[in-house]
Backbone as a chain_set.jsonl record, in Angstrom:
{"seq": "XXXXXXXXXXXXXXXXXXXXXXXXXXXXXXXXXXXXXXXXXXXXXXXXXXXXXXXXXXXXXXXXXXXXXXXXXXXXXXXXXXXXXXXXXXXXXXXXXXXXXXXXXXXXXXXXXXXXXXXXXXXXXXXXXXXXXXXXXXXX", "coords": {"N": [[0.854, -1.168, 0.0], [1.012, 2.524, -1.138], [2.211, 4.698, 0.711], [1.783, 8.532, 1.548], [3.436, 11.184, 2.756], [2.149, 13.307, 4.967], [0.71, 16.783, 4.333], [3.016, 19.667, 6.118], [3.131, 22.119, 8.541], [4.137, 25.701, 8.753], [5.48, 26.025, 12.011], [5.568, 28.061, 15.286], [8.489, 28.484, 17.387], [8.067, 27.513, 20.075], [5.431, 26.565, 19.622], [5.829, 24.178, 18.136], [7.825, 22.826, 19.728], [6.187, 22.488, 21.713], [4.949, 20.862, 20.21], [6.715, 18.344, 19.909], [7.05, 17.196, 22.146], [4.706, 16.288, 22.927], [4.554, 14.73, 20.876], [6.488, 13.288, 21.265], [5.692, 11.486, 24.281], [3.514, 10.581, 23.495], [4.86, 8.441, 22.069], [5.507, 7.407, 24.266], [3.316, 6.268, 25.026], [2.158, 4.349, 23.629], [2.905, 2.511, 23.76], [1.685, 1.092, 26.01], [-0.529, -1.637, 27.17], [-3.596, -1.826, 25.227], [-6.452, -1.03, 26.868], [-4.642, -0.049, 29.427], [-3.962, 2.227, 28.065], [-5.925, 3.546, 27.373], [-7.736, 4.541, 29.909], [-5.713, 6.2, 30.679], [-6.02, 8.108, 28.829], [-7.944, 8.797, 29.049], [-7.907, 9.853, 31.619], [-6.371, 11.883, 31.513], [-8.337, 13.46, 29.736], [-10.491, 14.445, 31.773], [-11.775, 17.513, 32.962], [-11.334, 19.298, 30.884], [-12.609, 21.262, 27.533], [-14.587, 20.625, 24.645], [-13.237, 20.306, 21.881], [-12.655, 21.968, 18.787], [-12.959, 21.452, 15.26], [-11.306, 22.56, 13.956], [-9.25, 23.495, 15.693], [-9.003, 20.9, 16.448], [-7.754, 19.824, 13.812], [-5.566, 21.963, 13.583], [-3.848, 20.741, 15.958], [-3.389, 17.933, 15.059], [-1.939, 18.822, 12.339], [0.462, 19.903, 13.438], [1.498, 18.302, 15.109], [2.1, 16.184, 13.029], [3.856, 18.129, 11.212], [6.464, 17.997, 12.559], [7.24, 15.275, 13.283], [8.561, 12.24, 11.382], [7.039, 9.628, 11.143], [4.848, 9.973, 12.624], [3.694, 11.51, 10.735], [3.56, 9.317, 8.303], [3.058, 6.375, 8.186], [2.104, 5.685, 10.989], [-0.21, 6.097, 12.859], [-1.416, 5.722, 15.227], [0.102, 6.961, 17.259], [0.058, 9.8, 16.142], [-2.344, 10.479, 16.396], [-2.366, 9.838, 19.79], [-0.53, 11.931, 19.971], [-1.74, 14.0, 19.223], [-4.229, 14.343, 20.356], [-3.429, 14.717, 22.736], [-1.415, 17.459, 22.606], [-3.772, 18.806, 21.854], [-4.867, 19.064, 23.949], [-3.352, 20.185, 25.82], [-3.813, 22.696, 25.54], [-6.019, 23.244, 26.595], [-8.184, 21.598, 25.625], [-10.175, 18.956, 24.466], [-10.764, 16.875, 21.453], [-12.562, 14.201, 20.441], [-11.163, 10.863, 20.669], [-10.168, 8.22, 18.409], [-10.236, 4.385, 18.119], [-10.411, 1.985, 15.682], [-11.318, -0.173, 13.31], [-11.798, -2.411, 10.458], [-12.988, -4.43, 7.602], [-12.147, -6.347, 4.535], [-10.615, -5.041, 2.892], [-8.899, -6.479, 5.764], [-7.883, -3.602, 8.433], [-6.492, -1.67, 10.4], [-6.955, 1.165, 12.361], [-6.317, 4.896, 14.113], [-7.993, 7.757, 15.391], [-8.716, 10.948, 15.198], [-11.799, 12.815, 16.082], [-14.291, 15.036, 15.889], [-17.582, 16.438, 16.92], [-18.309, 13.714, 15.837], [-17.407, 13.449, 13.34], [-14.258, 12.691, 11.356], [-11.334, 14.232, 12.01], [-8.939, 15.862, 9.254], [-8.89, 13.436, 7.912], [-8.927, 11.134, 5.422], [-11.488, 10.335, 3.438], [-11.838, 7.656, 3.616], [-12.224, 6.528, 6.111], [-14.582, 7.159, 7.679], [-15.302, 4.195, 6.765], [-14.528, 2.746, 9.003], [-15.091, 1.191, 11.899], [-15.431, 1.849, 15.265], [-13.695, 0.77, 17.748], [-12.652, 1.604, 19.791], [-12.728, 3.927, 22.522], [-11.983, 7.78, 23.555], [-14.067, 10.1, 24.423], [-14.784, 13.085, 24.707], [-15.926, 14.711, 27.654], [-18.867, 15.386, 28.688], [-19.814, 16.512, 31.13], [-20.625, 15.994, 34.404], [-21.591, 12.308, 35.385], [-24.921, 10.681, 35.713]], "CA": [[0.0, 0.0, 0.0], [1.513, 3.42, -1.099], [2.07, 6.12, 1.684], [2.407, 9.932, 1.093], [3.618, 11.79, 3.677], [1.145, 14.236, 5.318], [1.936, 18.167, 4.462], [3.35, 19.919, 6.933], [2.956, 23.591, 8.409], [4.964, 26.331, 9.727], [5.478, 26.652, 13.585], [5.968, 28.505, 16.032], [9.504, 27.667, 18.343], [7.121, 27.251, 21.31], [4.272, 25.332, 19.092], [7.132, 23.043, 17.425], [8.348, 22.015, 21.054], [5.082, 21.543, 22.482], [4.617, 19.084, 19.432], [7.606, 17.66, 19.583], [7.107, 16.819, 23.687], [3.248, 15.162, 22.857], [5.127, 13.284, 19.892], [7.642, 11.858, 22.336], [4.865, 11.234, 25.466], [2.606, 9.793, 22.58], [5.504, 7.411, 21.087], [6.072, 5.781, 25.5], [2.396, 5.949, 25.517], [1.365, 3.746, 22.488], [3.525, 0.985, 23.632], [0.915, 0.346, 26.661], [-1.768, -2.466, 26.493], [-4.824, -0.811, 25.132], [-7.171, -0.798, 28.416], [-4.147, 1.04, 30.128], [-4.062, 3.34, 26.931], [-7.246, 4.165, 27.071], [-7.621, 4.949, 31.306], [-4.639, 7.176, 30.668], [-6.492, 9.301, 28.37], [-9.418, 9.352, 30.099], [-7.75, 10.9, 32.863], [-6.141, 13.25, 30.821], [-9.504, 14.155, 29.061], [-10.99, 15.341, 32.335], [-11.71, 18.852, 33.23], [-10.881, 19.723, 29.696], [-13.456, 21.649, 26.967], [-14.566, 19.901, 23.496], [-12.245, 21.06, 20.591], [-13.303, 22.514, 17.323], [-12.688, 20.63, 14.506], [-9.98, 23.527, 13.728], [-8.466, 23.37, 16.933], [-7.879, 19.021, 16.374], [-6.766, 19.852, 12.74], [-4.121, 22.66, 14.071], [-3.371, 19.897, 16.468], [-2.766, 16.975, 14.392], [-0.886, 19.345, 11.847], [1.508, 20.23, 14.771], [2.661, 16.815, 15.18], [2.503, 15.577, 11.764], [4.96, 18.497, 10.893], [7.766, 17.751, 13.641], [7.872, 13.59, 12.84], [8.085, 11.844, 10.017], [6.607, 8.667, 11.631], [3.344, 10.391, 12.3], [3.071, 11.834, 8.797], [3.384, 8.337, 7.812], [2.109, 5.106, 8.761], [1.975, 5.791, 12.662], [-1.864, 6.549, 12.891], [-1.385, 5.512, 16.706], [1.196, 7.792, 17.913], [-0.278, 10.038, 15.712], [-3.379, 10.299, 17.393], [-2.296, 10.15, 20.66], [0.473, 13.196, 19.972], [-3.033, 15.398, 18.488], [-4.758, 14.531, 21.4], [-2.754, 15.192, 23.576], [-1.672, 18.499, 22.19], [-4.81, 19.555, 22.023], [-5.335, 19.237, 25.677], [-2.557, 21.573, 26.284], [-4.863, 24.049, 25.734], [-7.26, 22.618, 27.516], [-9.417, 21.127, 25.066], [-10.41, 17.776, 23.846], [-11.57, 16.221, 20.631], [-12.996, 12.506, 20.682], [-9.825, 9.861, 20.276], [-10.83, 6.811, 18.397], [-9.158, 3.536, 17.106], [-11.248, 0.885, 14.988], [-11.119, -1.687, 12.516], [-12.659, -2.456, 8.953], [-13.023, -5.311, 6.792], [-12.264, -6.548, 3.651], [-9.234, -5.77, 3.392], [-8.571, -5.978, 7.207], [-7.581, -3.134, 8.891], [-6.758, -0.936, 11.7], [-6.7, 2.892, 12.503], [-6.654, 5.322, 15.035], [-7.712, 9.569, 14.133], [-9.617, 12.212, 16.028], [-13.143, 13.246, 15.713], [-15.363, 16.012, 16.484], [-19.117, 16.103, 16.15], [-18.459, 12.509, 15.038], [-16.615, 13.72, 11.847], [-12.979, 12.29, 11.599], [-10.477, 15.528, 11.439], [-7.631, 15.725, 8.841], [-8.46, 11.923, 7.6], [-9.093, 10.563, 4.19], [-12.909, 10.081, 3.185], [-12.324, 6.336, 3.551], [-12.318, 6.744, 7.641], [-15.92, 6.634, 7.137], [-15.569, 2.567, 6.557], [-13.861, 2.415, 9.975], [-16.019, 1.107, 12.866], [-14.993, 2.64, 16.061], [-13.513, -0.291, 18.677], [-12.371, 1.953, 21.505], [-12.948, 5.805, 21.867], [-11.81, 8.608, 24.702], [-14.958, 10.752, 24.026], [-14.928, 14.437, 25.737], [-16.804, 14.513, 28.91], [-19.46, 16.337, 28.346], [-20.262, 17.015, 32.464], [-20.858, 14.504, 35.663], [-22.776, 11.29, 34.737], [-26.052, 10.585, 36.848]], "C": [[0.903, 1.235, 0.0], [1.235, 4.563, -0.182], [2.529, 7.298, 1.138], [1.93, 10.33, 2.224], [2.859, 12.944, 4.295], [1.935, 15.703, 4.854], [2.1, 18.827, 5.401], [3.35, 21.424, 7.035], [4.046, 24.149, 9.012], [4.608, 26.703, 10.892], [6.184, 27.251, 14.342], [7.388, 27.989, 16.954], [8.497, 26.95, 19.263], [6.126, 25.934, 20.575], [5.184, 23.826, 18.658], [7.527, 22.265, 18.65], [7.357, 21.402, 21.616], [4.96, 20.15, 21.436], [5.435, 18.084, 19.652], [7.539, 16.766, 21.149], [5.368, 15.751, 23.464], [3.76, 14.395, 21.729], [5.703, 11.859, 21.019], [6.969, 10.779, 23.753], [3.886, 9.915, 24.471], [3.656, 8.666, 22.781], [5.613, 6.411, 22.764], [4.911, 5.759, 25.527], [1.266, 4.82, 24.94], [2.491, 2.424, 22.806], [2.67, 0.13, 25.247], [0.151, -0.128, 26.387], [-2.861, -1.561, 26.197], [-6.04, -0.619, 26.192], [-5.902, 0.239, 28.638], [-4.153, 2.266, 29.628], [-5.028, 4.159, 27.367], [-7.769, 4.94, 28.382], [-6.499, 6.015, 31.618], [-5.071, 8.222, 30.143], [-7.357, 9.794, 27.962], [-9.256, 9.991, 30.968], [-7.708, 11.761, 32.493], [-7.149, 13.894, 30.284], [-10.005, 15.131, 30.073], [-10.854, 16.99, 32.731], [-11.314, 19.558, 31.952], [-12.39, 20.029, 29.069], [-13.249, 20.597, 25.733], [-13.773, 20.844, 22.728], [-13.052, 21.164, 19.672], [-12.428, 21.683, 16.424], [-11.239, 21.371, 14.1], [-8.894, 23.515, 14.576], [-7.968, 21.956, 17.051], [-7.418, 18.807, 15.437], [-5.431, 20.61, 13.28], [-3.5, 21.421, 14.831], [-2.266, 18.828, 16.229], [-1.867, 17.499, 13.166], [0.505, 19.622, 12.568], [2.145, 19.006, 14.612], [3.056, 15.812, 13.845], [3.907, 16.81, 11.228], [6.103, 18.638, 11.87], [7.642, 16.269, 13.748], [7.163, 13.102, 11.684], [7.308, 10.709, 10.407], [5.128, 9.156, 11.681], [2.792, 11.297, 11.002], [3.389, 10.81, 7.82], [2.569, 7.735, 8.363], [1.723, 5.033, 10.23], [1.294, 6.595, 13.061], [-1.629, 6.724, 14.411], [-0.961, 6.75, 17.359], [0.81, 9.386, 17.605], [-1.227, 11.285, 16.12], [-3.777, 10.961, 18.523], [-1.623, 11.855, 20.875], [-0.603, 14.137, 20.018], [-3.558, 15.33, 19.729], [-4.106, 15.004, 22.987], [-2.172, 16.614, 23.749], [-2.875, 19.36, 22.291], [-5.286, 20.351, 23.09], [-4.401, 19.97, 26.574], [-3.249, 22.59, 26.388], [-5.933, 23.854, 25.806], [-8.694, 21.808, 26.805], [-9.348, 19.566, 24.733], [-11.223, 17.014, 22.991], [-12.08, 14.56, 21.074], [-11.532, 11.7, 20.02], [-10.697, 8.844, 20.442], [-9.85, 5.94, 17.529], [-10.627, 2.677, 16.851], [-10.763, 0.445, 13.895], [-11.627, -1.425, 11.76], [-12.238, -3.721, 8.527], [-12.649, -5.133, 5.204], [-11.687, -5.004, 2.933], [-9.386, -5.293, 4.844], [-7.579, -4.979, 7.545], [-7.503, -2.027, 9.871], [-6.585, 0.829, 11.773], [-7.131, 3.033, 13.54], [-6.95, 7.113, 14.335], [-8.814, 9.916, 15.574], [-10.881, 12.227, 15.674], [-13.321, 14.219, 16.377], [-16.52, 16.328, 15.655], [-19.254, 14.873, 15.615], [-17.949, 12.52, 13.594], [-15.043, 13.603, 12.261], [-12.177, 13.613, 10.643], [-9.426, 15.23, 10.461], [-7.959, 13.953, 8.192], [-8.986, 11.728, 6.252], [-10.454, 10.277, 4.511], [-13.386, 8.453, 3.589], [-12.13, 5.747, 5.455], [-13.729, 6.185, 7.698], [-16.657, 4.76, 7.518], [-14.974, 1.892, 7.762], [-15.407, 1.79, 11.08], [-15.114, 0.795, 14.033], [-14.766, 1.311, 17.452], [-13.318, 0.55, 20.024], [-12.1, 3.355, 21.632], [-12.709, 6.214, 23.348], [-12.704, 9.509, 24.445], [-14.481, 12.276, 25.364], [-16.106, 14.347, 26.572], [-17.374, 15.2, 29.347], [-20.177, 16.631, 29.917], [-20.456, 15.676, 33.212], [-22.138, 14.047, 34.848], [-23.652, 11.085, 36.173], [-25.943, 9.089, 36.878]], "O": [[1.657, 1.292, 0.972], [0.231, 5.271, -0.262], [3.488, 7.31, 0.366], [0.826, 10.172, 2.744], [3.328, 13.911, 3.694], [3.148, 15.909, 4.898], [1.036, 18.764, 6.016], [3.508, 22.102, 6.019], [4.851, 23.495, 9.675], [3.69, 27.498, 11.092], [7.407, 27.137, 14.266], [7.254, 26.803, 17.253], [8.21, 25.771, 19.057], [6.11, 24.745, 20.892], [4.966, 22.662, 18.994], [7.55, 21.037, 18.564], [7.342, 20.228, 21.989], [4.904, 18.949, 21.699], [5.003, 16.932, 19.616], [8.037, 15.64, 21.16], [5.185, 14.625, 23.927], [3.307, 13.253, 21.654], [5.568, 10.677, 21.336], [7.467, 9.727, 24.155], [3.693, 8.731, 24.748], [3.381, 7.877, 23.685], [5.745, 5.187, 22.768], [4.739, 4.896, 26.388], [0.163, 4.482, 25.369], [2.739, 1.531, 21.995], [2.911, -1.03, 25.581], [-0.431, 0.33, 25.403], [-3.037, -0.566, 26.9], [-6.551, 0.476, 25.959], [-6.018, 1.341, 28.103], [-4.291, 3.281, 30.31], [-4.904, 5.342, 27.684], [-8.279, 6.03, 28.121], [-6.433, 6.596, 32.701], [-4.77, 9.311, 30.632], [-7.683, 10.642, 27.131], [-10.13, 10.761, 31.368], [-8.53, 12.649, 32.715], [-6.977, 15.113, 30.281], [-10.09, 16.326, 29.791], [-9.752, 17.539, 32.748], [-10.87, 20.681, 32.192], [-13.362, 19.472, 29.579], [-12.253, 19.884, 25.616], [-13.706, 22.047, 22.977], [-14.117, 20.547, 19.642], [-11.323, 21.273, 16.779], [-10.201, 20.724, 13.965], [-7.725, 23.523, 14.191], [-6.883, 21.67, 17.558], [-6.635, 17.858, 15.408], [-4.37, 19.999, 13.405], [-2.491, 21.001, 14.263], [-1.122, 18.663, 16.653], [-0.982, 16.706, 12.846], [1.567, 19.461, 11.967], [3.21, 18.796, 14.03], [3.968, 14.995, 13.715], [4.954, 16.274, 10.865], [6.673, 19.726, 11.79], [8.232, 16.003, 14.795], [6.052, 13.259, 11.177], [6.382, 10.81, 9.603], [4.303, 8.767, 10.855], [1.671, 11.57, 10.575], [3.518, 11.126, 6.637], [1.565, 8.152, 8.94], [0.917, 4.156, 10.542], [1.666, 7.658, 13.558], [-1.647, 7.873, 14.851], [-1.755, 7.472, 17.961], [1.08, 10.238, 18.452], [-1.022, 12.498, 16.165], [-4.608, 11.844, 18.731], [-2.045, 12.72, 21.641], [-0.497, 15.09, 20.791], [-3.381, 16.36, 20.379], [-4.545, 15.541, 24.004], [-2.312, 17.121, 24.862], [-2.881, 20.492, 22.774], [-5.775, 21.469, 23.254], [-4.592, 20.289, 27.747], [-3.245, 23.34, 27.365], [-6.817, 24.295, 25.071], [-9.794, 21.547, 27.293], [-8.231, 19.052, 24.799], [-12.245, 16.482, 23.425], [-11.779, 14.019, 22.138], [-11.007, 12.048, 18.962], [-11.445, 8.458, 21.341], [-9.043, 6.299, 16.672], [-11.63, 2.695, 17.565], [-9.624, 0.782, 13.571], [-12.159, -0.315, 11.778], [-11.195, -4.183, 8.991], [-12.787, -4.051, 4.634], [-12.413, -4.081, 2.562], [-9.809, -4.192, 5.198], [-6.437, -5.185, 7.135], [-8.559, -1.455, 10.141], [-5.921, 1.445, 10.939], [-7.881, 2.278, 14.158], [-6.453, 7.614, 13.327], [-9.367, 9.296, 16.482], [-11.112, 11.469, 14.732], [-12.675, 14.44, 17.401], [-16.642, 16.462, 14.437], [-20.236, 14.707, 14.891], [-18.135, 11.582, 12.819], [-14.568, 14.21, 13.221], [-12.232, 13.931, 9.455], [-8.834, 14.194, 10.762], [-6.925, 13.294, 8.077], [-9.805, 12.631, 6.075], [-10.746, 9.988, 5.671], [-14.516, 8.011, 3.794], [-11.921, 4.576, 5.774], [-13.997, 4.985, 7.754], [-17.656, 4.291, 8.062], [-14.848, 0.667, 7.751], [-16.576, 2.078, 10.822], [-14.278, -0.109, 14.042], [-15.782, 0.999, 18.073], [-13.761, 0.204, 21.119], [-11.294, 3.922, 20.894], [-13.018, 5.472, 24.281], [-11.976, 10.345, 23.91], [-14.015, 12.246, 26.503], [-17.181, 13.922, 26.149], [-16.967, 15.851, 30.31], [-21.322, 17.061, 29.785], [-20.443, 14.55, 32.716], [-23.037, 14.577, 34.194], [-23.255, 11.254, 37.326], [-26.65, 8.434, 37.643]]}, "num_chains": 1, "name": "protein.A"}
């Protein structure tokens, strides 16, 4: 399957570092089992606002232009780096990974409003295995 490298923007010193610090947090945080993954950034979600779809594109641009790994094949890391970023400034889109058929395979990408940010049209054909949703106030 042919990859092309995501394009990449100009940043800020400051924005460039923060990316470069949720790249590196992402890359020890995508090597835990997925339950721990996922309880990790659920914590991190709390007390945080929902993001604008603009605000988890700037995001995931951020870290796609400071590694080449996440402007390739490393959806995961990816992901986590955007979301995580994001939540620097206090916000948080929905983080989801899922599956598809025929041909099998896996992904992870952002959402907001249920629309996958920054991703190819064929996201769409994904169905959503394990999601950090924004926490939209105390549950009853």
């Amino acid at each position: 399957m042919p990859v092309v490298a995501e394009e990449t923007v100009r940043l800020s010193w400051y924005r460039a570092l923060a990316a470069r610090a949720a790249v590196g947090v992402a890359r020890l945080l995508i090597l835990l089992p997925p339950r721990r993954l996922r309880l990790v950034l659920t914590a991190l979600s709390r007390g945080s606002r929902p993001a604008t779809a603009a605000q988890a594109l700037r995001a995931r641009q951020a870290v796609v232009s400071v590694s080449a790994r996440c402007a390739g094949q490393g959806c995961l890391q990816r992901s986590v780096a955007a979301v995580l970023l994001a939540r620097l400034s206090g916000r948080w889109p929905d983080w989801c990974t899922g599956i598809r058929t025929a041909p099998f395979r896996a992904h992870a990408w952002l959402e907001v409003a249920g629309d996958p940010v920054g991703e190819p049209p064929d996201t769409a054909l994904y169905r959503a295995t394990m999601t950090v949703r924004h926490d939209a106030g105390p549950r009853r």
